[in-house]
C-alpha positions in Angstrom: 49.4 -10.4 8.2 46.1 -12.1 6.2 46.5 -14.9 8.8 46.4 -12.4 11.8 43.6 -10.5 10.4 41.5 -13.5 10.2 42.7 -15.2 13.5 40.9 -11.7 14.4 38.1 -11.6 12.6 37.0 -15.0 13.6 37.6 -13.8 17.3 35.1 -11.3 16.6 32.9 -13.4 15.2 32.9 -15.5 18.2 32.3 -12.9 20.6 29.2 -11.5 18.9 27.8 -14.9 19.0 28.4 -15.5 22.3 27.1 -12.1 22.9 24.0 -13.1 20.8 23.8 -16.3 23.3 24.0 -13.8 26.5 21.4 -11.5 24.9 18.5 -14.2 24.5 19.2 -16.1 27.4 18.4 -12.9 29.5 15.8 -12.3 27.7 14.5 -15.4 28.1 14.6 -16.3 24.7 14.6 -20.1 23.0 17.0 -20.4 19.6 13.6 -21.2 18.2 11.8 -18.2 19.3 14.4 -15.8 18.5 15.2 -17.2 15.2 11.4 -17.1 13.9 11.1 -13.5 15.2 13.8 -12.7 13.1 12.1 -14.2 10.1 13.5 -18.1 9.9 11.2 -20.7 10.0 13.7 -23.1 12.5 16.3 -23.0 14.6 19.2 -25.2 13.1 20.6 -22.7 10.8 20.3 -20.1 14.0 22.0 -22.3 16.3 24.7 -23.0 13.8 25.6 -19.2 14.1 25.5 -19.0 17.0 27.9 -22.1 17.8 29.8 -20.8 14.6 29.8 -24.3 13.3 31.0 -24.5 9.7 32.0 -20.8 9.3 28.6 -19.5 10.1 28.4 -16.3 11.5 25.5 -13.6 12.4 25.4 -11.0 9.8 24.4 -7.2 10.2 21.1 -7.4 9.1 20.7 -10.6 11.9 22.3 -8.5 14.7 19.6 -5.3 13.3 16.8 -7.5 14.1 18.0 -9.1 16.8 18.6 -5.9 18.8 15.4 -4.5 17.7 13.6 -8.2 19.3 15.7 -8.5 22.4 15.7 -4.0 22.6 18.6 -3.7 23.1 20.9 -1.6 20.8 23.3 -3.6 18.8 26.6 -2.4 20.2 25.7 -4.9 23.5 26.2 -7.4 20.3 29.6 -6.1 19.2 31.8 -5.5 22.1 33.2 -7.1 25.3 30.9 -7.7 28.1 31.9 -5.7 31.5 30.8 -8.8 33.5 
């Protein structure tokens, strides 16, 4: 059962950062740009999360800010697109 749980939990993960990807794209948003409007100072450690390299992951006070930046609310992060 912890292996299923965490199968899904990284799922999750994955689809919020592709859904983070979607989100600044449209926006018209660089890594860069996003990330220092979110208060880092470069993009590596934001780009990591969002390619989920090593484990990272987004974390709720990211996806806050994030939503608040790109206004949109932060459910758009944490569900399935419809397209």
């Amino acid at each position: 059962m912890v292996d299923y749980l965490d199968n899904e939990a990284n799922e999750f993960l994955d689809l919020i950062s592709a859904n983070v990807v979607k989100a600044r794209k449209e926006k018209g948003y660089s890594q860069l740009k996003l990330a220092t409007e979110i208060g880092y100072s470069s993009a590596s450690y934001f780009g990591r999360m969002e390619i989920r390299k090593n484990g990272e992951h987004f974390n709720l006070v990211h996806l806050y800010k994030i939503s608040k930046v790109l206004e949109i609310p932060v459910c758009e992060l944490l569900t399935p697109s419809l397209n």
